[in-house]
C-alpha positions as CSV (number, residue, x, y, z in Angstrom):
1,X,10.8,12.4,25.0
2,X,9.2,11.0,21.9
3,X,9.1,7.3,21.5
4,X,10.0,6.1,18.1
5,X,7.7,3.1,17.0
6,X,9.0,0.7,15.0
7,X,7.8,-1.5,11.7
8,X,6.9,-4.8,12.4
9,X,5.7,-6.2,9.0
10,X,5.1,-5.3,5.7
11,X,1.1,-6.3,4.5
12,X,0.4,-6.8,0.7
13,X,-3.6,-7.0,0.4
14,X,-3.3,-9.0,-3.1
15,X,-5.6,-11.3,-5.7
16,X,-4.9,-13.6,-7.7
17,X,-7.1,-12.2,-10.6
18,X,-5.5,-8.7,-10.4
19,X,-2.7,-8.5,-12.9
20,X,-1.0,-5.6,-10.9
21,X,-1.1,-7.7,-7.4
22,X,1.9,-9.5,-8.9
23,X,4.2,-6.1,-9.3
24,X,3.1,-4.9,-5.6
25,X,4.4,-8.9,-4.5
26,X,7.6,-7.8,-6.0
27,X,7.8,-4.7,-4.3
28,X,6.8,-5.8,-0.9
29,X,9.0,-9.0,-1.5
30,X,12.1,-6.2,-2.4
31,X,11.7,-3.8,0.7
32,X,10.9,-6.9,3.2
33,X,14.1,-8.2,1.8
34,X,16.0,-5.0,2.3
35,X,14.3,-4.2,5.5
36,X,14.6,-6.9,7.6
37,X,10.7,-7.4,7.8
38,X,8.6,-10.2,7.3
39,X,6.1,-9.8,4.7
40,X,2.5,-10.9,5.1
41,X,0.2,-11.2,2.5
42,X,-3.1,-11.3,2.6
43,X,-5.7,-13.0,-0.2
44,X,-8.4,-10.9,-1.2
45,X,-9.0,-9.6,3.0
46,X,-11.7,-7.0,2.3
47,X,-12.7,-6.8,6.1
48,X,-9.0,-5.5,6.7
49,X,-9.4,-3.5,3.4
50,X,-12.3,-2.3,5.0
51,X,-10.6,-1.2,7.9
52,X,-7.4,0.0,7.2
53,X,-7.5,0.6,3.3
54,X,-7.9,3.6,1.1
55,X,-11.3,3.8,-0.3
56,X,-12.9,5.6,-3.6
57,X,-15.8,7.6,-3.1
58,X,-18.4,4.6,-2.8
59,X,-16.8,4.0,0.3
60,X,-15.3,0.8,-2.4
61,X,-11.6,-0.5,-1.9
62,X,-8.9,-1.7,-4.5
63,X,-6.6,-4.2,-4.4
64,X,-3.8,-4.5,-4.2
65,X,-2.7,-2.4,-1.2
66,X,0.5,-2.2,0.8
67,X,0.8,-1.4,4.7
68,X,3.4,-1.2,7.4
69,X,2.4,-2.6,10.7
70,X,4.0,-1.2,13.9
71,X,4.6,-2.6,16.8
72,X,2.3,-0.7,18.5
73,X,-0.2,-2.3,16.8
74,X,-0.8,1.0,14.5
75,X,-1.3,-0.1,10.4
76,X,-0.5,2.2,7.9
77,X,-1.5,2.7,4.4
78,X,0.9,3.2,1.8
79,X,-0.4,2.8,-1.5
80,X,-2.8,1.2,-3.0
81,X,-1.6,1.7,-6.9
82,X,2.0,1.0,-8.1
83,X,3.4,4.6,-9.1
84,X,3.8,5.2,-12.4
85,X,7.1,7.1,-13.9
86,X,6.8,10.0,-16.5
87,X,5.9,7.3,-19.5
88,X,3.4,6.0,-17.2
89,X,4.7,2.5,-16.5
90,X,4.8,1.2,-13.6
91,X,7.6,2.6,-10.9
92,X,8.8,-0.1,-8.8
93,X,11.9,1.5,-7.5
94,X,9.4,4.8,-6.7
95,X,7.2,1.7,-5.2
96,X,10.1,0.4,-2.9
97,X,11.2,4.3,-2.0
98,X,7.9,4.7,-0.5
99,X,7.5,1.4,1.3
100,X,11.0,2.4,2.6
101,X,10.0,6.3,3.7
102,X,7.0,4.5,6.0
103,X,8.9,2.0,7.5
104,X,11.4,4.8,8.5
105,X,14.2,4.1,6.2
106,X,13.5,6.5,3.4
């Protein structure tokens, strides 16, 4: 039988500097509400962007990104850029859907 992990927290890698870090605390802030998770946020963390974070192909990270922790210990990238709609502005219900869809909700 396969054993169904569960989300433990939601991680929002975040700076103060980067304008966008604000929307993805909204997001996170949204789905943890809606989820039932705690939220973690972690300043500027580039040894767990390092890690667990998408990188370009300089092997360089960007911030902000959001995770799901599991309780298994497993983390989980799931995006590093706010989506952007059609008009190309940021889509933070698109944004929440996906936090949602990784936690196993979606």
């Amino acid at each position: 039988m396969l054993k169904v992990v569960k989300a433990s927290s939601i991680i929002l890698v975040s700076a103060d500097w980067e304008k966008t870090s604000s929307l993805a605390r909204r997001v996170c802030e949204e789905a943890a509400k809606n989820l039932g998770l705690p939220l973690e946020e972690r300043k500027e963390d580039w040894t767990f962007l390092a890690k667990y974070g998408a990188k370009d192909e300089y092997g360089g990270v960007d911030i902000p990104q959001v995770f799901v922790k599991y309780e298994d210990g497993t983390v989980k990238q799931v995006f590093s850029r706010i989506p952007l709609n059609k008009a190309g502005k940021p889509d933070l219900v698109e944004a929440i859907r996906l936090l949602n869809e990784a936690v196993g909700k979606g």
